[in-house]
NUKE-592883 format. One record per residue: x, y, z of N, C-alpha, C, CB in turn; residue in one letter. Coordinates in steps of 0.1 Angstrom, whole numbers, plus 2048, in hexadecimal, padded with zeros to 3 digits. Last residue first. Glycine has a CB too. Layout:
BEGIN
SITE   n_px   n_py   n_pz   ca_px   ca_py   ca_pz   c_px   c_py   c_pz   cb_px   cb_py   cb_pz   residuo
SITE      X      Y      Z       X       Y       Z      X      Y      Z       X       Y       Z         A
...
% end
This chain:
BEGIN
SITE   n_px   n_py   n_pz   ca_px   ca_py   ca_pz   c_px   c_py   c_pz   cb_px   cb_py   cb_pz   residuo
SITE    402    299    4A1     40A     29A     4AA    409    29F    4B8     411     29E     4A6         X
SITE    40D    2B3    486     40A     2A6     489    410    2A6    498     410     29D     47E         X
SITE    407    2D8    489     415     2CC     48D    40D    2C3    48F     421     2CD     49A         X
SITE    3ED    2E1    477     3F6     2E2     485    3FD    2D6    486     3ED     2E2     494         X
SITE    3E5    2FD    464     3EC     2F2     461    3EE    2EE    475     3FB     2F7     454         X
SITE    3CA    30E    451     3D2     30C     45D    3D4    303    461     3CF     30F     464         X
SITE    3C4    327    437     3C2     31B     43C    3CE    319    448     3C3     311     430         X
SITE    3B1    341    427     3BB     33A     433    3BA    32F    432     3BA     33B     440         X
SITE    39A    33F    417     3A3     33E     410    3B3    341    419     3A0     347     406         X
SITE    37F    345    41F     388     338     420    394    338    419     382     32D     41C         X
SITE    37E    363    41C     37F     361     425    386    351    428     372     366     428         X
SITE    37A    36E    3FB     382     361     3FF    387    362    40B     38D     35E     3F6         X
SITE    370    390    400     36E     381     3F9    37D    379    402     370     383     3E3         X
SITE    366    3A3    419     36D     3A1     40A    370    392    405     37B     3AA     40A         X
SITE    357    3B1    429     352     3B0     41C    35A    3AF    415     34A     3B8     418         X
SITE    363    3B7    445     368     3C1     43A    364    3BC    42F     376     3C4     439         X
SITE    35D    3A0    450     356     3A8     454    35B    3B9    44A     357     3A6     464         X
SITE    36A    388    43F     35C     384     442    355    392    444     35A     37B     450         X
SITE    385    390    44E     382     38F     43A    372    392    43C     385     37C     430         X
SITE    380    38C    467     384     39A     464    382    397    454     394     39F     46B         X
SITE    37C    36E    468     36F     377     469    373    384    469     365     376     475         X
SITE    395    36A    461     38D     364     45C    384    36D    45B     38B     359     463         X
SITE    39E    372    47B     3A5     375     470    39E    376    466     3AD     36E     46D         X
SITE    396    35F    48C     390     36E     494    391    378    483     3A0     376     4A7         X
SITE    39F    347    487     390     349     486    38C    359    487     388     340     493         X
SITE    3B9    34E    48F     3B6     34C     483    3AB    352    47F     3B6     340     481         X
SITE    3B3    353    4A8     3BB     35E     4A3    3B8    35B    493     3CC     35E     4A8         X
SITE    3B0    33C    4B7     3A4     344     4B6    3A8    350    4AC     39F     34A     4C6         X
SITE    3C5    32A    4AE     3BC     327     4A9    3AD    333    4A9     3BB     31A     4B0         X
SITE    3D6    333    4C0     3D6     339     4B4    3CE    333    4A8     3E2     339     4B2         X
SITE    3DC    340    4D9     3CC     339     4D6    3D1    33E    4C5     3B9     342     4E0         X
SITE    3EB    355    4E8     3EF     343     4E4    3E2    33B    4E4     3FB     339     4F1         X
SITE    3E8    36C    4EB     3F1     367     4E2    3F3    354    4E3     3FF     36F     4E6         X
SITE    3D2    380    4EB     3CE     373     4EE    3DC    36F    4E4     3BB     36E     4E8         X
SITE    3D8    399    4DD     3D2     397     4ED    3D1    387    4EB     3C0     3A0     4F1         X
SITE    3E8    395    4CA     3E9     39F     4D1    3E2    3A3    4E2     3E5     3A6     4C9         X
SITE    3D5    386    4B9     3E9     37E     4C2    3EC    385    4D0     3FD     384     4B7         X
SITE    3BF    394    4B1     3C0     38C     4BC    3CA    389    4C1     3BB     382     4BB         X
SITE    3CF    3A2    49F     3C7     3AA     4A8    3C6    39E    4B4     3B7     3AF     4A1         X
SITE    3DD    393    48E     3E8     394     498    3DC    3A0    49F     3FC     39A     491         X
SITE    3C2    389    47F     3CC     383     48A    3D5    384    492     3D0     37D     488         X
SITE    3B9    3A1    474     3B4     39C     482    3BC    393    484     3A6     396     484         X
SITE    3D4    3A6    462     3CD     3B4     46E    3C7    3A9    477     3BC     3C3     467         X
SITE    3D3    392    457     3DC     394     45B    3DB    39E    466     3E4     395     452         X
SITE    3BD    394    446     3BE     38B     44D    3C8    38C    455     3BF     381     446         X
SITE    3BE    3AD    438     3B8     3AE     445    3B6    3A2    44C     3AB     3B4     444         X
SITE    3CF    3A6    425     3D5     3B1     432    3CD    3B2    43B     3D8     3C1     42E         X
SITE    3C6    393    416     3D3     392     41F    3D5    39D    429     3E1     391     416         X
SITE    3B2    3A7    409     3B2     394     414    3B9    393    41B     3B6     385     40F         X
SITE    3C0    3B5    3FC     3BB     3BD     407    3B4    3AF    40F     3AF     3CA     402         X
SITE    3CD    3A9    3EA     3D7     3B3     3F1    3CE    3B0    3FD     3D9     3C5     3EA         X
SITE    3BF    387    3DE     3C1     396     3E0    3C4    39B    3EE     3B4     39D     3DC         X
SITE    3CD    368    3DD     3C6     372     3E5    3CB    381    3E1     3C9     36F     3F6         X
SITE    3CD    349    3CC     3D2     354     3CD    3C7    35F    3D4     3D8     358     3C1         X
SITE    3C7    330    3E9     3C1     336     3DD    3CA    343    3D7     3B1     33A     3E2         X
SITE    3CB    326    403     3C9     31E     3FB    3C5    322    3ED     3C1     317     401         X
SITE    3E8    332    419     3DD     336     40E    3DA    32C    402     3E1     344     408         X
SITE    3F3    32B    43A     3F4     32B     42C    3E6    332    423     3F6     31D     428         X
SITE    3FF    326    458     3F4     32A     452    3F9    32E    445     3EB     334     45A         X
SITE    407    310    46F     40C     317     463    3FA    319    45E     41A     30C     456         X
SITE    416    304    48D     40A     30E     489    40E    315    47C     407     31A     495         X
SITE    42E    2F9    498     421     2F5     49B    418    2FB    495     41D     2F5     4A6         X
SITE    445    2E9    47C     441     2F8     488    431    2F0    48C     43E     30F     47C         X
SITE    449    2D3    472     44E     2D7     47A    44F    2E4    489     453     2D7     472         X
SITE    439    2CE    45C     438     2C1     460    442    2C6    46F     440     2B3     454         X
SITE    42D    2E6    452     425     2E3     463    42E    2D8    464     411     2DD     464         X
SITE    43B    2E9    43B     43F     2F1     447    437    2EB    452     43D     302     445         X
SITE    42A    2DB    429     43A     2D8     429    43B    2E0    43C     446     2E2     417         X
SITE    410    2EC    42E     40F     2E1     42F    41E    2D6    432     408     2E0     424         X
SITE    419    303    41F     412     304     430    415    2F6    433     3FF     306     431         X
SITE    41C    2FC    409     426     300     40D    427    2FF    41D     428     30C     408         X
SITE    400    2F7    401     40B     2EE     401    41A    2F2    407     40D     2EB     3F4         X
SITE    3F9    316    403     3F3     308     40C    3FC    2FE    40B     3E4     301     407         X
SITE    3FD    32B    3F8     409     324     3FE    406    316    409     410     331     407         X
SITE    3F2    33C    3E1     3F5     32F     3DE    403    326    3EB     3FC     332     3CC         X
SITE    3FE    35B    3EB     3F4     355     3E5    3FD    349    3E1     3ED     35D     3D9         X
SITE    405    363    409     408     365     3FF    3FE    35B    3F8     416     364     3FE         X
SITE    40E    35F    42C     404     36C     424    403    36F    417     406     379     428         X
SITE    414    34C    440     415     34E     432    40D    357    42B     414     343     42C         X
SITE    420    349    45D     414     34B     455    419    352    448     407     353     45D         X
SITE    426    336    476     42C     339     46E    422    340    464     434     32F     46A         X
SITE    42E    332    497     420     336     48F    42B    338    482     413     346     495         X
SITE    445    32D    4AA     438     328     4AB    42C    322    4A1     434     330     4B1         X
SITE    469    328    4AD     461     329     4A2    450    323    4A7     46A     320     495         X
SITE    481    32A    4C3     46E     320     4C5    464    326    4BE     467     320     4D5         X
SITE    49D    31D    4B3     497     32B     4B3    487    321    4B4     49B     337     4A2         X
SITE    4AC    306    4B0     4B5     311     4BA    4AA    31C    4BC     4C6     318     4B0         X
SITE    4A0    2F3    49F     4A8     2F0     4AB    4AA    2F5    4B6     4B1     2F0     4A9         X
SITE    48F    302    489     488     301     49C    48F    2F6    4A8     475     2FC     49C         X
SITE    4A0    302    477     4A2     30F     481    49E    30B    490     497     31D     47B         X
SITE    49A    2ED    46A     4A6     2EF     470    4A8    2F9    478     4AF     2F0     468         X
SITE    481    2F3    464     482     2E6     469    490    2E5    472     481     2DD     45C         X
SITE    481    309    454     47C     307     460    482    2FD    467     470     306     460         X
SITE    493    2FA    43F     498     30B     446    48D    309    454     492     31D     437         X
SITE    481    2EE    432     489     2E7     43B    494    2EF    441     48F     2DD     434         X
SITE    46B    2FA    42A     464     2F4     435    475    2E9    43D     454     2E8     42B         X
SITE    473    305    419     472     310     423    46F    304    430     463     31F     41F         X
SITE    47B    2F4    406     487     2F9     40B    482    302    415     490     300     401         X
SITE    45F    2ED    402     468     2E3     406    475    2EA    40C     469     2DB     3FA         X
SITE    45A    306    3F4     452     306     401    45B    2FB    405     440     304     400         X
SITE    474    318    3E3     46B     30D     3E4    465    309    3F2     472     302     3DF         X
SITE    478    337    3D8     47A     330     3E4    46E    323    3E2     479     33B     3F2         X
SITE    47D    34B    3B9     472     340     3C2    47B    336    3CC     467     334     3B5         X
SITE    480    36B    3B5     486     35F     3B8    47E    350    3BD     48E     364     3C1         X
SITE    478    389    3A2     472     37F     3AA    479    372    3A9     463     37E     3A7         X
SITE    490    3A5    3A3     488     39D     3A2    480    38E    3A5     48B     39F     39C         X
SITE    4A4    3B5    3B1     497     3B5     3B2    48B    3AC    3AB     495     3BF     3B0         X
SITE    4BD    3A7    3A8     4B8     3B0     3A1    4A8    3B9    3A2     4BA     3AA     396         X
SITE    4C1    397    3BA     4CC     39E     3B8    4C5    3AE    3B1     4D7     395     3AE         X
SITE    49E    385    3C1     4AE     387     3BC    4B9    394    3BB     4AE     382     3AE         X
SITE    487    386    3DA     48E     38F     3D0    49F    389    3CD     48E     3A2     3D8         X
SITE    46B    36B    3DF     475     372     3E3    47F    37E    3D9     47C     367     3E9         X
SITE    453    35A    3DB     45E     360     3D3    463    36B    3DE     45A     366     3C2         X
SITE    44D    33A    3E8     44E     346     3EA    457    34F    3E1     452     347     3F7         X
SITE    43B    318    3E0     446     322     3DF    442    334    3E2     44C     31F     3D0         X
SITE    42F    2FA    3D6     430     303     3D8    43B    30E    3D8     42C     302     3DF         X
SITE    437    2DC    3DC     439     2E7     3E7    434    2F1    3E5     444     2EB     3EA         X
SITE    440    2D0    3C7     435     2CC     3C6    42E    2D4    3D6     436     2BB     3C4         X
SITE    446    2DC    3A7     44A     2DF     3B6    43F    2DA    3BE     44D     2EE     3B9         X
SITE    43E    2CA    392     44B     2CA     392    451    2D0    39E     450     2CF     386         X
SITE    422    2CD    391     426     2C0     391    43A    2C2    398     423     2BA     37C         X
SITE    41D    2EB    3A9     41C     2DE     39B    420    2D3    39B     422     2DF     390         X
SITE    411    300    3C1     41A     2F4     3BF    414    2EA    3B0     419     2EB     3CF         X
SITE    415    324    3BB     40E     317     3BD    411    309    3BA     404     319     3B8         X
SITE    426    33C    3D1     426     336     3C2    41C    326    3C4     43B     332     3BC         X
SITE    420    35B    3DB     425     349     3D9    426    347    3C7     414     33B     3E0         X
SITE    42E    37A    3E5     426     373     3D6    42C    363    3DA     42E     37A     3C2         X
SITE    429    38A    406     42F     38A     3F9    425    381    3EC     440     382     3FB         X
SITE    430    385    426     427     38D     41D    42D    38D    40E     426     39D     422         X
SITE    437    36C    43D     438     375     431    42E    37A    42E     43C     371     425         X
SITE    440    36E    460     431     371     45A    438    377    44B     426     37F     464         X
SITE    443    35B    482     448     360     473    43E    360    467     455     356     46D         X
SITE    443    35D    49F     43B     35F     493    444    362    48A     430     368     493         X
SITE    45C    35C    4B0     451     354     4B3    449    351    4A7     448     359     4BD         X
SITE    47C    366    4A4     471     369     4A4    466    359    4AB     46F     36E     493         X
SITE    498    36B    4A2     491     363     4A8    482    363    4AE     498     360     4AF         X
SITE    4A1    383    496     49C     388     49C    493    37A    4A5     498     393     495         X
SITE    4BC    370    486     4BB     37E     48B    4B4    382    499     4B5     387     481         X
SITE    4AF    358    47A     4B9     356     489    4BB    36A    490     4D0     34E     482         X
SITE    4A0    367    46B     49B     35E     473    4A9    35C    47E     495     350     46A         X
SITE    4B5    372    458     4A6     37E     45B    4A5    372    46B     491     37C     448         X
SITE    4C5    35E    454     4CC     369     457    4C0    370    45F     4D2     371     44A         X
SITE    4B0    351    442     4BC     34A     44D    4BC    357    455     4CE     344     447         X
SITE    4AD    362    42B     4A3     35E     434    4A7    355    441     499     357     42B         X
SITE    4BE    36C    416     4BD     376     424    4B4    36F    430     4B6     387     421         X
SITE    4C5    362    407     4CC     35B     40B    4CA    367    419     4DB     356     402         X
SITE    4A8    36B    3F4     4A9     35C     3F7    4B4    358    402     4AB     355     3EA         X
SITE    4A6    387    402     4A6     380     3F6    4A6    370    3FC     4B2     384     3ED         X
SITE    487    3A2    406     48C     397     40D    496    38D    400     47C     38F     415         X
SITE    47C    3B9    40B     482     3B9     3FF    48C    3AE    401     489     3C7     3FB         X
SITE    480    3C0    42E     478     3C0     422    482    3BC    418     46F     3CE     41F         X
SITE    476    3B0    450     482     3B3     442    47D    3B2    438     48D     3AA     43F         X
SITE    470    3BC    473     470     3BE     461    478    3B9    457     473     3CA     45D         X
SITE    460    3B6    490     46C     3B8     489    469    3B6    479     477     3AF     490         X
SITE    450    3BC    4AE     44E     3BB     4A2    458    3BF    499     444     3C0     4A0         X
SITE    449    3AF    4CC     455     3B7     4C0    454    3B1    4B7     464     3B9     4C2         X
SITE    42E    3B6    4E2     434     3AC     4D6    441    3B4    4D1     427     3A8     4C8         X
SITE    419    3B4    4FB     427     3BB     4F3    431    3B3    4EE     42F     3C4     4FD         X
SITE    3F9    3B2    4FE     403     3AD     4FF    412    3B4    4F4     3FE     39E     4FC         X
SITE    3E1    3C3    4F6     3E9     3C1     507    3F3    3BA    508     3E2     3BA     512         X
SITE    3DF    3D5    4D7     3DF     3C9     4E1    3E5    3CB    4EC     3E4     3BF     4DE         X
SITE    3E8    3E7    4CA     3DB     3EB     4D1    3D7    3DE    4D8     3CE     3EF     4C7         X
SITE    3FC    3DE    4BE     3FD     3EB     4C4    3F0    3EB    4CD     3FF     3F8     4B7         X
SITE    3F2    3CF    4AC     3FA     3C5     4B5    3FC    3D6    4C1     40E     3BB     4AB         X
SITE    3E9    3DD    499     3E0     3D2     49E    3E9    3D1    4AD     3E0     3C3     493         X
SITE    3FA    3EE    48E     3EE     3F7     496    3E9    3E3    49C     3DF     405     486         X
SITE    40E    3DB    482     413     3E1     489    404    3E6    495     41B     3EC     47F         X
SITE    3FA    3D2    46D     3FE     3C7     479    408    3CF    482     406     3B8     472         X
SITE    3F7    3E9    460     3EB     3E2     464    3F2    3D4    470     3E1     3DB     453         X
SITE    412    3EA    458     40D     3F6     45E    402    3EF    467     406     401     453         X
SITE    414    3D3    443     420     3D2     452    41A    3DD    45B     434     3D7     450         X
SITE    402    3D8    431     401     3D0     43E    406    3CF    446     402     3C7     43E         X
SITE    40E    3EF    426     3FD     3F2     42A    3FF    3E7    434     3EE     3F1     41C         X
SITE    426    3E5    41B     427     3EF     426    413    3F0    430     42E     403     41A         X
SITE    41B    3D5    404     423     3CD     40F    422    3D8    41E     437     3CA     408         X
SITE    40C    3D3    3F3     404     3DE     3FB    40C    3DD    40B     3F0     3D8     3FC         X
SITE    419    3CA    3D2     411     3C3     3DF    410    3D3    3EB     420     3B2     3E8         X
SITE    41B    3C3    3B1     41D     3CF     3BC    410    3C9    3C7     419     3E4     3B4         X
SITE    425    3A9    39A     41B     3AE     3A2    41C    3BD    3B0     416     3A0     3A8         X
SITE    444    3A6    395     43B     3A0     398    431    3AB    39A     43D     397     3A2         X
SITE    45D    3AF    38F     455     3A8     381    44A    3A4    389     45D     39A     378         X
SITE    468    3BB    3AB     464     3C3     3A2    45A    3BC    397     470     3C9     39C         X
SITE    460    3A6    3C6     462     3A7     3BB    45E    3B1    3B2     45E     39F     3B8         X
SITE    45B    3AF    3E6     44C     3B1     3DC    458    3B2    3D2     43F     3C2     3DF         X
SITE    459    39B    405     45D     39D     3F6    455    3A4    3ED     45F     392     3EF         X
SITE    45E    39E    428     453     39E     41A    460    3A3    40F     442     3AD     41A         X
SITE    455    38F    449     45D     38F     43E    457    394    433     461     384     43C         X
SITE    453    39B    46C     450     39C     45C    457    3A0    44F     446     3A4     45B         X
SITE    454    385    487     45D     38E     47D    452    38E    470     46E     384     478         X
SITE    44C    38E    4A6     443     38C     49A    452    391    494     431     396     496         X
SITE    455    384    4C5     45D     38E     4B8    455    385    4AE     472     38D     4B6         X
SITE    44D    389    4E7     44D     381     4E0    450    38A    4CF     440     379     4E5         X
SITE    461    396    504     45C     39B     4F4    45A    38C    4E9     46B     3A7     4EC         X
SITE    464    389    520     46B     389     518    461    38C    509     474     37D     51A         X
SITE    44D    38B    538     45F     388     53C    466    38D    52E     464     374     53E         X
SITE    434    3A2    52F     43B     392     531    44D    392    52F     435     388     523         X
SITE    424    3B5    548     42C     3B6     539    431    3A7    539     43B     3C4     539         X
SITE    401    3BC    550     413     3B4     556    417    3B1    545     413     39D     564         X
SITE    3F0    3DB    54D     3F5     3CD     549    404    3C5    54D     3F5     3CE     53A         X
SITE    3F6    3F6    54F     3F2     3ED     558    3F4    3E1    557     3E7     3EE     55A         X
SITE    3F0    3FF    535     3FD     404     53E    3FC    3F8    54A     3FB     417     546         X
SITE    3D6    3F6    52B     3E3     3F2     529    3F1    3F3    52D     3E3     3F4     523         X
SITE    3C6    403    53F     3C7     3F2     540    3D3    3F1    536     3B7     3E9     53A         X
SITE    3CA    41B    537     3CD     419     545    3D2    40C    546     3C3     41B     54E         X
SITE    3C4    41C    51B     3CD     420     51F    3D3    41A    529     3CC     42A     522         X
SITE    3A5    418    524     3AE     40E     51A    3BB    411    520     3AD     411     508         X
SITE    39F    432    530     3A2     422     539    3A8    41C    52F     394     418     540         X
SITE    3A6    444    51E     3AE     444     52B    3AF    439    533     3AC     44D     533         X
SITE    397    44B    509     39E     442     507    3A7    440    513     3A5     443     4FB         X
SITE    38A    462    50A     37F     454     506    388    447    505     375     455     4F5         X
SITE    39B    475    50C     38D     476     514    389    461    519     37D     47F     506         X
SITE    3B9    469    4FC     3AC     472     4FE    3A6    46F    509     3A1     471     4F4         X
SITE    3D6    46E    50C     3CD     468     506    3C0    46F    50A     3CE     45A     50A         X
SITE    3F6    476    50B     3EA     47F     50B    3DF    476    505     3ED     48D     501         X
SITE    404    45F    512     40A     46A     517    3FD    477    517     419     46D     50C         X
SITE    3FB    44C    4FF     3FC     447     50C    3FE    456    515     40A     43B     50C         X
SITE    3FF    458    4EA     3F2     451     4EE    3F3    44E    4FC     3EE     444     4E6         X
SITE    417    459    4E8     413     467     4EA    401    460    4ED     417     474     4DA         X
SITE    420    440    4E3     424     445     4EF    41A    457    4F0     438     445     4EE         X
SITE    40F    43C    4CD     40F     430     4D7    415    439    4E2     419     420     4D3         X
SITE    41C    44A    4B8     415     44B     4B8    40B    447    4C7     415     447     4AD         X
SITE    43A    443    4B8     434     451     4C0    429    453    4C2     437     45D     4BD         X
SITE    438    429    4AF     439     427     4BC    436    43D    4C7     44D     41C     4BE         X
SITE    433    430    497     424     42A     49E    42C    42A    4AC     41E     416     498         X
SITE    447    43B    48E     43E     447     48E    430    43D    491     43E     453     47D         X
SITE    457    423    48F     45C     42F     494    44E    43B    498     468     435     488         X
SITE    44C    415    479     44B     411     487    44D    41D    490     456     407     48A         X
SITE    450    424    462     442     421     463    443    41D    479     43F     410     455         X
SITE    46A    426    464     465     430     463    45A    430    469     464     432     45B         X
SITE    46F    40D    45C     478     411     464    470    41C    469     486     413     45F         X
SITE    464    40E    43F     45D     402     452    461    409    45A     463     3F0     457         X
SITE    46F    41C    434     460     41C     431    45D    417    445     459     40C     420         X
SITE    489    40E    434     488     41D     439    479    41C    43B     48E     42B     42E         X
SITE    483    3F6    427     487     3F5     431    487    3FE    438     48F     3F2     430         X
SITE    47B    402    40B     471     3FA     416    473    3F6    422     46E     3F0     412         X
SITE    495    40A    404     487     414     409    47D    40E    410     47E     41A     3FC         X
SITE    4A0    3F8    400     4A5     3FA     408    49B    408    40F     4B3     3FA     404         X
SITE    496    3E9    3ED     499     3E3     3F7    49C    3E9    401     4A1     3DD     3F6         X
SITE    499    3F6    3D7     48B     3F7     3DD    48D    3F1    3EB     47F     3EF     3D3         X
SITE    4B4    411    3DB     4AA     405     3D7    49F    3FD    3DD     4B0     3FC     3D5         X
SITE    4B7    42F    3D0     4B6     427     3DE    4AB    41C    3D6     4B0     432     3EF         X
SITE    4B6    444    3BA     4C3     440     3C0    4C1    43A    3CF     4CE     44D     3C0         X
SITE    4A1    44A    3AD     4A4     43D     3A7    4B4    440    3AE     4A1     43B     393         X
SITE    494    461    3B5     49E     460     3AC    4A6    45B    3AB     4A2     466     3AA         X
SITE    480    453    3C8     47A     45D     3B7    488    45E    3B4     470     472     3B8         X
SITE    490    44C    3DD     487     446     3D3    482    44A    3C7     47D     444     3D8         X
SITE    49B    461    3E3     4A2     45B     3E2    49D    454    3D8     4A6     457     3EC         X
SITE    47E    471    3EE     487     477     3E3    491    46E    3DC     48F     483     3E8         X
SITE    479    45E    403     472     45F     3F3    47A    466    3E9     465     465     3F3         X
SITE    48D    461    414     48E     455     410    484    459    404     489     449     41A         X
SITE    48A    47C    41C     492     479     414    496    46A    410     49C     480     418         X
SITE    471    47B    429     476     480     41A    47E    47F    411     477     489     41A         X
SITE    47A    46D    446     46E     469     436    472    46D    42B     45F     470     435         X
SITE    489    47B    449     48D     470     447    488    46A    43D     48C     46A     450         X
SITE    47A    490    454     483     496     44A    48A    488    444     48E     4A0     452         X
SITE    469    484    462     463     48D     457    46F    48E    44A     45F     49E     45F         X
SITE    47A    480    478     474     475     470    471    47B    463     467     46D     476         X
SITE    481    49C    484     48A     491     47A    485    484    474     495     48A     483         X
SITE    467    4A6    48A     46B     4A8     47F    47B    4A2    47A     469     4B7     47F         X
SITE    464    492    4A0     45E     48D     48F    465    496    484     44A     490     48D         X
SITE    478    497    4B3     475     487     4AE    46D    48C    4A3     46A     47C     4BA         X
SITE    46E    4B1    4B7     476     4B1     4B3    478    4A2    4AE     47D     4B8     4BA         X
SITE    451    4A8    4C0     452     4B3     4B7    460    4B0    4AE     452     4C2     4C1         X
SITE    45C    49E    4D7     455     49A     4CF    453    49E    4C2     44C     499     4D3         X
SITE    465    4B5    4E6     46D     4A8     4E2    468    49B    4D6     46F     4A0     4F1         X
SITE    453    4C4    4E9     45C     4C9     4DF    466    4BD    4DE     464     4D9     4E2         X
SITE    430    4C5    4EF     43B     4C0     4EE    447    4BC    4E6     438     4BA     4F0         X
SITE    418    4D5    4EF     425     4E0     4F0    42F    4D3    4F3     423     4F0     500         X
SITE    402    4CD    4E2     405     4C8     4F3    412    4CB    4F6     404     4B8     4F7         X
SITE    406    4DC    4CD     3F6     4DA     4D1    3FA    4D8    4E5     3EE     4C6     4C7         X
SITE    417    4C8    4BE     41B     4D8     4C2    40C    4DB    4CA     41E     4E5     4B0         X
SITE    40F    4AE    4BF     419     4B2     4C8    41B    4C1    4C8     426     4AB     4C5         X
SITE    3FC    4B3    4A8     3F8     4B3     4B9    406    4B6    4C4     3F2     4A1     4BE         X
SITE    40C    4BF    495     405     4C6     49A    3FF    4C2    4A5     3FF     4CA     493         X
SITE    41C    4A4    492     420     4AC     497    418    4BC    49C     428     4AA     490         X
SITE    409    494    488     40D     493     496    416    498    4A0     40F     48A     497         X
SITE    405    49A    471     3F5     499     47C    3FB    49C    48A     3EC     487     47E         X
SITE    41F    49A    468     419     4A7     46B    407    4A6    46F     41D     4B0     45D         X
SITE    41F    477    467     424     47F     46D    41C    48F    470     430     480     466         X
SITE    406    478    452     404     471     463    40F    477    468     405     460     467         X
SITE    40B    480    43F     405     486     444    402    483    450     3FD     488     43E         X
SITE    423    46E    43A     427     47A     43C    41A    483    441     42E     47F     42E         X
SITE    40E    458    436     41D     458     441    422    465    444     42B     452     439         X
SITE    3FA    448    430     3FD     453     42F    404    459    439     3F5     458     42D         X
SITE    3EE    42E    42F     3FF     42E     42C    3FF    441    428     405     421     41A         X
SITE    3DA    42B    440     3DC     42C     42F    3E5    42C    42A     3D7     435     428         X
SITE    3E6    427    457     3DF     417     454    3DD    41D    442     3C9     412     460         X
SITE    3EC    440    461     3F5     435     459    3F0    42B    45A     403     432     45E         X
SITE    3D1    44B    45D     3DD     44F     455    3E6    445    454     3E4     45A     45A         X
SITE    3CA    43D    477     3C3     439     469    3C8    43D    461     3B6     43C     466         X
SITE    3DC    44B    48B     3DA     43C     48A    3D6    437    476     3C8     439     497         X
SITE    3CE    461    48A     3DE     462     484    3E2    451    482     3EB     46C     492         X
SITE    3B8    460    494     3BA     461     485    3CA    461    47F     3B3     470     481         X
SITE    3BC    459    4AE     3B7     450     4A5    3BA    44F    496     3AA     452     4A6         X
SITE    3C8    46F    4B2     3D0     461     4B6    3CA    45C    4AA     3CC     458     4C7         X
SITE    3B1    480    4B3     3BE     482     4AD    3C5    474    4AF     3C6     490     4B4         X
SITE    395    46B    4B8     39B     474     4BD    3AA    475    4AE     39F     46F     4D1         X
SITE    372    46D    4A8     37F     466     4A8    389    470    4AD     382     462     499         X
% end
């Protein structure tokens, strides 16, 4: 496995600070001091977002926002020093990707996530990493945009922002009863804690958005959002939901092989699903059917 690689698999564990100083001893290695000098301000960025964090004076909202900010930052040095010193075994990949015709205009994955303090702890950063390294090693160049610690009157605002093609939560549903009969997303109140957005109110926030914004794929990465899937197709063409509550590590590698395929094959999103599917199937972990995939009546 070359140095790239492993500095790669560091941040797929969420080991951030050791992936920086991986990567800064190669850049000292290939005597590059601009690089060098790029991390040890990230390094120092890092830290002091955790120190901030250990003494309860930066909120969670706003560490998870530094976390990404960060996270992206030290994949794109990761991607350019690949490109700049690539191994032995990695120079045609390389080549064919430098090579590739770029497209007129950045198609924009937005990723949305809530992780409610009263709720459950979600692995939110481990996926946005894993769909960061996915879409990175594809031939097609996507922008990939963030909002963490998401509340209920930020989701307008998030979507007209970065007019995204894909819009992707990560977070906690809610399963539909007699009395919602949609379903639902919790999202964070004032206080960090868990808010429920009704799948009926998400499905008419879409509905109104894809006046002005050519909303494609929408995917729901949360437990219990099939009914919610189901409100939202009557408008987007492509919703994918969850018919079951799903463990951390379901959702993150469903999400790894599909935006692995988007990444080369972006408009087969039927093969991306299926491709998704069989990434559960091939990491031996349960409830592989537990996607499901919605398409505009019609």
């Amino acid at each position: 496995m070359g140095k790239i690689a492993e500095i790669r698999l560091l941040i797929s564990d969420n080991e951030i600070e050791e992936a920086i100083n991986a990567l800064m001893q190669f850049s000292t290695q290939h005597d590059d001091q601009d690089l060098q000098n790029n991390l040890i301000l990230l390094k120092s960025r890092y830290k002091q977002v955790r120190q901030r964090e250990t003494a309860n004076v930066m909120d969670s909202r706003d560490v998870s926002r530094e976390q990404a900010q960060i996270t992206q930052a030290l994949l794109y040095y990761v991607s350019e020093s690949e490109k700049k010193y690539p191994d032995t075994d990695s120079k045609e990949e390389v080549a064919d990707v430098e090579n590739a015709t770029p497209s007129a205009q950045r198609d924009v994955i937005l990723f949305l996530a809530s992780a409610p303090s009263d709720m459950a702890k979600l692995q939110l950063d481990k996926e946005f990493v894993r769909i960061s390294q996915s879409l990175q090693d594809g031939l097609i160049d996507y922008s990939l945009k963030s909002e963490f610690a998401l509340k209920p009157q930020d989701l307008q605002s998030a979507v007209l922002k970065h007019k995204p093609r894909i819009v992707h939560f990560s977070g906690h549903g809610a399963d539909a009863n007699t009395t919602n009969k949609t379903g639902g997303i919790f999202l964070q109140d004032d206080k960090g804690e868990g808010q429920l957005v009704s799948g009926l109110a998400l499905a008419n926030m879409f509905s109104i958005l894809l006046r002005k914004i050519g909303i494609e794929v929408v995917l729901l990465n949360s437990c219990y959002s099939e009914e919610q899937a189901k409100a939202i197709v009557q408008s987007v063409p492509y919703v994918i939901g969850m018919n079951d509550s799903v463990k951390d590590g379901v959702a993150i590698e469903f999400a790894a092989g599909f935006y692995q395929s988007i990444s080369q094959y972006p408009d087969d999103i039927d093969f991306a699903f299926d491709l998704a599917k069989n990434q559960i199937e091939l990491t031996d972990l349960p409830q592989e059917d537990a996607p499901v995939l919605f398409k505009k009546p019609g």
